[in-house]
C-alpha positions as CSV (number, residue, x, y, z in Angstrom):
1,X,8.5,6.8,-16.1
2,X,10.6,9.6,-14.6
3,X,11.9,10.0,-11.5
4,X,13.4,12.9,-10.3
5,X,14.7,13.5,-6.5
6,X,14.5,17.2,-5.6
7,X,15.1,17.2,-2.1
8,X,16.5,15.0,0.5
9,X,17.8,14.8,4.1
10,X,19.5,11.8,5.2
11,X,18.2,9.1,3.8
12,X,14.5,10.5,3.6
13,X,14.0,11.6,0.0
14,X,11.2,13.8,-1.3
15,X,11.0,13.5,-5.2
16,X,8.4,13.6,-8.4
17,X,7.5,10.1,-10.3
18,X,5.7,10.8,-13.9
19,X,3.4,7.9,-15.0
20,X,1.1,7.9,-17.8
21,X,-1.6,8.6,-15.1
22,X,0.0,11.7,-13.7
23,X,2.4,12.8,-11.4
24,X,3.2,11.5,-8.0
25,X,5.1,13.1,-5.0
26,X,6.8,10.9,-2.8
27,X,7.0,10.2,-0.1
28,X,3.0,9.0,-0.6
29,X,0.3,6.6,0.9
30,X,-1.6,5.0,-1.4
31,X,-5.5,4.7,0.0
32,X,-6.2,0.6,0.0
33,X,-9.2,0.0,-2.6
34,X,-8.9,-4.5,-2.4
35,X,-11.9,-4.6,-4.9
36,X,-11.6,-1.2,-6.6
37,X,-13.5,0.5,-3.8
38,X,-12.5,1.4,-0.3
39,X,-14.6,-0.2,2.3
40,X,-16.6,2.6,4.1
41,X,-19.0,4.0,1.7
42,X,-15.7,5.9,-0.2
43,X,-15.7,7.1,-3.5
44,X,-13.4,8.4,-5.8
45,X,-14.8,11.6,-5.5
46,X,-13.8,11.6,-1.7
47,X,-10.7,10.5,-2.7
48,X,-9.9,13.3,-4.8
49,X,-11.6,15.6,-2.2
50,X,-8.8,14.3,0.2
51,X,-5.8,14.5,-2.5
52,X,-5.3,11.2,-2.7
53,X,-2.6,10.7,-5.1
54,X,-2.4,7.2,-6.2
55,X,-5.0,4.0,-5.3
56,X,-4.1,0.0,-4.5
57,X,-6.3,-2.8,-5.8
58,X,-5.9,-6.3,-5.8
59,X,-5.3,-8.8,-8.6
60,X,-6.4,-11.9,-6.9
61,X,-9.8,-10.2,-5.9
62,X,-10.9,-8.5,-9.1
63,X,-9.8,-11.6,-11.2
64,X,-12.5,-13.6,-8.9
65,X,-15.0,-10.6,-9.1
66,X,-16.1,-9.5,-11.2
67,X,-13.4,-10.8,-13.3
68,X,-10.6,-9.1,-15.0
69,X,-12.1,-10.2,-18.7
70,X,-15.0,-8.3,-17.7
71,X,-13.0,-5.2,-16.6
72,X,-11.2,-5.0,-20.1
73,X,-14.5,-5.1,-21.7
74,X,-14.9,-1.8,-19.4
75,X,-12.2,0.0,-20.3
76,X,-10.2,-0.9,-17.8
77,X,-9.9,-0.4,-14.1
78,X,-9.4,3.8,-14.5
79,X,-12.5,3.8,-16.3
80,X,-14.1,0.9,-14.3
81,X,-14.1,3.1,-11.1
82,X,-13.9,6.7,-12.6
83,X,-10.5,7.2,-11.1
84,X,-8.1,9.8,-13.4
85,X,-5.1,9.0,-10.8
86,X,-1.7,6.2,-10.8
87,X,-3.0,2.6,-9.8
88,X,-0.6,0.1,-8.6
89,X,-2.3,-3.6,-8.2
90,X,-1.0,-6.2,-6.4
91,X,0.0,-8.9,-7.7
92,X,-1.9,-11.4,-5.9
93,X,1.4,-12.5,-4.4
94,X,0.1,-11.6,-0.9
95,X,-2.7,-14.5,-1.2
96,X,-0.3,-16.7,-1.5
97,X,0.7,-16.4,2.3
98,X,-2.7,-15.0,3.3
99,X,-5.4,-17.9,1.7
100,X,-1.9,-20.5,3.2
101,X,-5.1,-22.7,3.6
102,X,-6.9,-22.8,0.4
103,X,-3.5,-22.8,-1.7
104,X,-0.4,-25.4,-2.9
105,X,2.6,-23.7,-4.5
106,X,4.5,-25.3,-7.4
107,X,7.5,-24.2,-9.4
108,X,4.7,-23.2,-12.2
109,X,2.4,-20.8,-10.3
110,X,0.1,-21.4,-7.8
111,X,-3.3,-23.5,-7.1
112,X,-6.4,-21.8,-5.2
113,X,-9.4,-22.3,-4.2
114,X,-11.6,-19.3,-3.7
115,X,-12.5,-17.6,-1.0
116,X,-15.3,-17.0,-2.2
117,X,-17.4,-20.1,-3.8
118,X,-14.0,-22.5,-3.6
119,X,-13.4,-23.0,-7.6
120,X,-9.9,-23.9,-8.5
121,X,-8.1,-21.0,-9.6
122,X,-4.2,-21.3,-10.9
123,X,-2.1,-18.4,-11.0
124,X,1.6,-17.7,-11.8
125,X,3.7,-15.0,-13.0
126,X,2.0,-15.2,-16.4
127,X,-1.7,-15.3,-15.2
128,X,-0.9,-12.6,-13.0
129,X,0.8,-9.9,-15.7
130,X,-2.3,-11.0,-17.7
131,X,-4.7,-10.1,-15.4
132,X,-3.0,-6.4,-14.4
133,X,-2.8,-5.6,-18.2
134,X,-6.6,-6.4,-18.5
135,X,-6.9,-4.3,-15.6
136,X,-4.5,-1.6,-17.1
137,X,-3.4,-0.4,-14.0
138,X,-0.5,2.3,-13.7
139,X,1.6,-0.2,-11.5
140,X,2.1,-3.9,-11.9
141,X,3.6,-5.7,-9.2
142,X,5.8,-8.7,-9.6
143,X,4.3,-12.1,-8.7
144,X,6.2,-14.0,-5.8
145,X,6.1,-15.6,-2.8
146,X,4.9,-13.9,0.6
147,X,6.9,-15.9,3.3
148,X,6.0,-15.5,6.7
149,X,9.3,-13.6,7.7
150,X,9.5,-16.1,11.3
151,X,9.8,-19.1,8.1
152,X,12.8,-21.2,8.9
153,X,16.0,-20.1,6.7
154,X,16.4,-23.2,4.5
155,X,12.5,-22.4,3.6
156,X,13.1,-18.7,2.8
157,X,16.4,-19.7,0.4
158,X,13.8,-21.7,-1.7
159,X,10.9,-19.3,-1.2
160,X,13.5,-16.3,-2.7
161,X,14.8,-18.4,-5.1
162,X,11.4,-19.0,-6.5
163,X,10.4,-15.4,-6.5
164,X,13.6,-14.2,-8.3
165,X,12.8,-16.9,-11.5
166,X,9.3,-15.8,-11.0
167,X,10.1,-12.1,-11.7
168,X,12.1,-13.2,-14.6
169,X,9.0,-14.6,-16.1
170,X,6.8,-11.0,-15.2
171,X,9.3,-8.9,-16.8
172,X,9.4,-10.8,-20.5
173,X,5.3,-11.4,-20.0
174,X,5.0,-7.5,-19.7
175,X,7.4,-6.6,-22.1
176,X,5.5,-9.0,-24.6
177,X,1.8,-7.6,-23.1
178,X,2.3,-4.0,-23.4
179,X,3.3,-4.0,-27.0
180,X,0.3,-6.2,-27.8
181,X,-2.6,-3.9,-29.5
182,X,-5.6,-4.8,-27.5
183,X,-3.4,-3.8,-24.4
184,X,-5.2,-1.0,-23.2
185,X,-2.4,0.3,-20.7
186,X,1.1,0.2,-23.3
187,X,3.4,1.7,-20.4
188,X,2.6,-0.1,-17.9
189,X,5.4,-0.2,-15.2
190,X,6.5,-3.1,-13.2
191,X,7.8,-3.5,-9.6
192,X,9.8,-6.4,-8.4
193,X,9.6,-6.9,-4.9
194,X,12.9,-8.2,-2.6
195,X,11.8,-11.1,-0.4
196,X,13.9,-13.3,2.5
197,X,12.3,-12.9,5.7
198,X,14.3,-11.6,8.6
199,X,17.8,-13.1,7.5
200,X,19.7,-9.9,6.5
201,X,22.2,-11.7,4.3
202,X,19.3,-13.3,1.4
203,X,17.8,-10.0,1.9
204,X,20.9,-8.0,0.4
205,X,21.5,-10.6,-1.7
206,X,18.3,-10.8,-3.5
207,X,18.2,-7.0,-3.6
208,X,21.4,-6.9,-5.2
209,X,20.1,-9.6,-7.9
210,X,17.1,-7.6,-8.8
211,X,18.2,-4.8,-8.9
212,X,20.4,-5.7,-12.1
213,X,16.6,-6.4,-13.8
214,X,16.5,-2.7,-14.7
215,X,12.6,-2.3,-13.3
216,X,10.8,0.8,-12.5
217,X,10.7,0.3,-9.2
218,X,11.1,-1.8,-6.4
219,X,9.6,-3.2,-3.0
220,X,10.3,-4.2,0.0
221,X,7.6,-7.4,0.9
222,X,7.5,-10.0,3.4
223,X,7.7,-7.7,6.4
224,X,4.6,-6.4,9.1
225,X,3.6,-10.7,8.7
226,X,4.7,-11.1,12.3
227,X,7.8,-10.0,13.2
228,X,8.5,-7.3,15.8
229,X,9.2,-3.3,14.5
230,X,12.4,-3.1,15.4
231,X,13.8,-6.4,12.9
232,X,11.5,-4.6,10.4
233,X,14.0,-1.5,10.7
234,X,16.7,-3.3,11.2
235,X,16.3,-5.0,7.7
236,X,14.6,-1.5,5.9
237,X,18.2,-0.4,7.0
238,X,20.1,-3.2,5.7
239,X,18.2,-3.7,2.7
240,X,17.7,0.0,1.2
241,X,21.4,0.9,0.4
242,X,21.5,-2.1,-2.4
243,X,18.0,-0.5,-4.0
244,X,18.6,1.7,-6.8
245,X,18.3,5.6,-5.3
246,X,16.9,6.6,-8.3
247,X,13.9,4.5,-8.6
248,X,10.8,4.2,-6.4
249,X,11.2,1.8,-3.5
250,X,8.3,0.5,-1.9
251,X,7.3,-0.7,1.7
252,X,4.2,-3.3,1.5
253,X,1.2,-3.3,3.7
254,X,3.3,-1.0,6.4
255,X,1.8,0.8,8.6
256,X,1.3,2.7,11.2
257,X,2.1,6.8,11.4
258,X,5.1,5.7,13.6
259,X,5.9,2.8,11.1
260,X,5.9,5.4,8.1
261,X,7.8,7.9,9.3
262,X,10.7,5.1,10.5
263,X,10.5,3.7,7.5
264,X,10.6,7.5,5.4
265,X,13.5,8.5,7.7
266,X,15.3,5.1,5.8
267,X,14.7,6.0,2.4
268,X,11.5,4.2,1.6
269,X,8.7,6.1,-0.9
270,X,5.7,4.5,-1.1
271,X,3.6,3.0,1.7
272,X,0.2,1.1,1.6
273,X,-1.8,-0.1,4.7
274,X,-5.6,-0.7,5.9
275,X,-5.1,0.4,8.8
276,X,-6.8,4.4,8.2
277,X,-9.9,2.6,6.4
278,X,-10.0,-0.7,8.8
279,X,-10.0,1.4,12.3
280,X,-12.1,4.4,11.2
281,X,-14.6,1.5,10.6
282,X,-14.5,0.3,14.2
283,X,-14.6,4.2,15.5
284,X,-10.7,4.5,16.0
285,X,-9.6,7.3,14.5
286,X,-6.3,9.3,14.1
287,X,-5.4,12.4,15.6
288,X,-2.0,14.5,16.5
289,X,-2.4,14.0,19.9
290,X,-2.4,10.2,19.4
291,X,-5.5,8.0,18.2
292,X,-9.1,8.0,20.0
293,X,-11.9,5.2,20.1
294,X,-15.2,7.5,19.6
295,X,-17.0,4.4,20.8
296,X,-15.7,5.5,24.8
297,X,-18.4,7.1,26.5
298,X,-16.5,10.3,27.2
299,X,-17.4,11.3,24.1
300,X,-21.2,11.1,24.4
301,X,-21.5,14.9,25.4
302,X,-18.5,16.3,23.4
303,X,-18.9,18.6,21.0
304,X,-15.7,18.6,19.5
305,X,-15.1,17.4,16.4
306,X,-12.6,14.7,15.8
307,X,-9.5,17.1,15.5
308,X,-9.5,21.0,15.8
309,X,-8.7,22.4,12.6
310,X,-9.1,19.2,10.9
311,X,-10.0,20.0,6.8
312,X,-11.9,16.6,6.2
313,X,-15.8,16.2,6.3
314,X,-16.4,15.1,9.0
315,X,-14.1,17.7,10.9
316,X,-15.9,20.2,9.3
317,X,-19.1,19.6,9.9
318,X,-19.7,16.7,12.5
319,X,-18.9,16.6,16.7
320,X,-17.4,13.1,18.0
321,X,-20.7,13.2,19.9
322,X,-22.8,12.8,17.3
323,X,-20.0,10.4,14.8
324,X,-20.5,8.1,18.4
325,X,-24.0,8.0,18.0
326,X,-24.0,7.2,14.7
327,X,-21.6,4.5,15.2
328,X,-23.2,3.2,18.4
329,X,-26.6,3.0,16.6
330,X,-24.5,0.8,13.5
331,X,-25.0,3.9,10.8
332,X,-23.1,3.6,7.8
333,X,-22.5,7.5,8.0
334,X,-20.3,6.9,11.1
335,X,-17.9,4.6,9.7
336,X,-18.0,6.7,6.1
337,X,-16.7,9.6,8.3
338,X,-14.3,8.0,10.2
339,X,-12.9,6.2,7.3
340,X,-12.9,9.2,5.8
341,X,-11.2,11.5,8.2
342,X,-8.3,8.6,8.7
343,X,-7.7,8.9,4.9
344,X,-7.4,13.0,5.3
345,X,-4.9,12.2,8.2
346,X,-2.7,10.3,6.2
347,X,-2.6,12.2,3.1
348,X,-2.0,15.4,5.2
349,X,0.5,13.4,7.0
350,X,2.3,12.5,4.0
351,X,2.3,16.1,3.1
352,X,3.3,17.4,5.7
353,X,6.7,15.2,5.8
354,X,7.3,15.6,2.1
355,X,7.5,19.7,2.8
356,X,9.0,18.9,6.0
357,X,12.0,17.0,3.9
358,X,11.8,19.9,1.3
359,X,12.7,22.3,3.6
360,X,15.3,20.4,5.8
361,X,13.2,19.7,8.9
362,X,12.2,16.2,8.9
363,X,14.5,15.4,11.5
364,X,12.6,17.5,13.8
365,X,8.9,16.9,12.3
366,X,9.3,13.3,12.9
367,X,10.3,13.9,16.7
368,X,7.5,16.7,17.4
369,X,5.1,14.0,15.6
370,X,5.7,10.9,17.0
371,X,5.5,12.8,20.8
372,X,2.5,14.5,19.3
373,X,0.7,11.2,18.9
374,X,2.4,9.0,21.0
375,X,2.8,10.4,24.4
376,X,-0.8,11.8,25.2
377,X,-2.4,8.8,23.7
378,X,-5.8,7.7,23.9
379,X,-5.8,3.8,24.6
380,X,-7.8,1.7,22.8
């Protein structure tokens, strides 16, 4: 992996990452795909159409289904979904604080049940490099422990502790995997990812221990799990300066266009969220001049589409009136465009604020956006 910075202002960085996949240009979004699709009838093909540049998937929910043996037999998860782009897979880490129900964490991994027909399923730092080098991903994140970040301290110490021997164990299982010969992915990169809630002080100190692991990058998780934006910041800006500059960091499952471009003005590079795909699938959709619910009835005779000047599909060919109708009458179309539109708005976003660093202006492109959006917004 290279990565190079070519432009900066502040702490916002624009630079180039080289992966076996391809390039990527950060500051970049990458589209949610959980099960190697993204819900809203969204193929790759759209994806490309929209410059996407790289796609997320999951480890927990492709080991379950269809299986990550079966995806190897495949080809792998490029080849699997006809994607030519970077994929970074989680590690399955998330589940640990999302399926708190079905799940018991010990020192050795952790014990599921599914989700889906409740079999047992273990997984630890081994399992889960196994299953992203069957699923040959670009990207392989480190497996840890997602604490909620309002966790009591003395919980947290463990819960980072934990997660730092974990990420020992990832490191020498995908240095062993890649140089196996059946691996199909031999450069796969790895991502360790700084945990400790809200406390400020495990938070700097775990990012100073992992940073001394020499990965190819490295997130920022545990954060948008219930605490408020502001002690999200507040740590982003406490936490960056002990990342290394010059490799990728990372911002888990954040955000909102407000929450990205915070978190860009602090030095962060790659952002993931399901927010674009999850509200364009209710009829909430994105816009400069702040987000609109096509379900309102204002928008039964309006003719409009969903932003003037908009390049996606459904801007270029479809009027809010008739998305509503398609939505109100529970047409897959409705939510395909809306999905699909949201997805153009945050690539273009993400764009835009990469030139806008480029040229020295991000300052002022984050100010003109965020009054853009969020003084004349529509409430939902």
């Amino acid at each position: 992996m290279v990565y190079k910075v070519i432009a900066k202002q502040g702490n916002a960085k624009s630079a180039h990452m080289k992966t076996v996949h391809g390039e990527v240009e950060t500051p970049v979004f990458m589209n949610v795909g959980t099960v190697a699709a993204i819900k809203g009838a969204v193929s790759t093909e759209d994806l490309r159409d929209i410059k996407t540049q790289v796609q997320l998937s999951n480890t927990y929910h492709l080991h379950v289904r269809p299986g990550d043996e079966i995806v190897k037999k495949l080809g792998g998860l490029h080849r699997f979904m006809n994607w030519d782009r970077p994929i970074l897979t989680d590690s399955g880490g998330f589940q640990v604080f999302s399926l708190a129900g079905l799940r018991k964490i010990k020192e050795e991994g952790v014990y599921f049940n599914s989700h889906i027909d409740g079999r047992k399923i273990f997984m630890g730092p081994e399992e889960s490099m196994q299953i992203q080098s069957n699923l040959a991903s670009t990207i392989a994140m480190a497996f840890d422990e997602c604490p909620g970040a309002l966790s009591e301290r003395e919980y947290i110490e463990q819960s980072v502790q934990r997660t730092s021997r974990w990420l020992v164990r990832c490191k020498d299982k995908i240095d062993c995997l890649n140089k196996l010969e059946n691996t199909i992915n031999k450069n796969q990169l790895l991502f360790g990812i700084n945990q400790g809630g809200i406390f400020e002080d495990i938070r700097i100190r775990h990012a100073k221990e992992i940073s001394q692991m020499n990965l190819d990058g490295y997130a920022i998780g545990g954060l948008a799990v219930g605490e408020s934006h502001e002690e999200m910041y507040n740590i982003l800006d406490a936490v960056v300066p002990y990342l290394p500059y010059d490799k990728p960091t990372y911002l888990m499952g954040v955000g909102t266009p407000a929450n990205i471009l915070e978190a860009v003005e602090r030095g962060i590079d790659f952002f993931d969220c399901v927010y674009p795909s999850r509200n364009g699938r209710h009829g909430h959709v994105y816009t400069d001049s702040g987000k609109l619910n096509l379900f309102n009835k204002k928008y039964e005779l309006d003719e409009a589409p969903i932003e003037d000047g908009c390049g996606c599909m459904a801007c270029r060919a479809h009027s809010r009136a008739y998305i509503r109708h398609l939505l109100k009458a529970g047409e897959m179309l409705g939510m395909r465009l809306c999905v699909l539109h949201n997805l153009y708005f945050y690539n273009k976003m993400m764009s835009e604020i990469r030139d806008a660093i480029r040229y020295g202006d991000f300052k002022e492109y984050k100010r003109v956006k965020l009054k853009s959006m969020y003084d004349r917004q529509d409430k939902i």
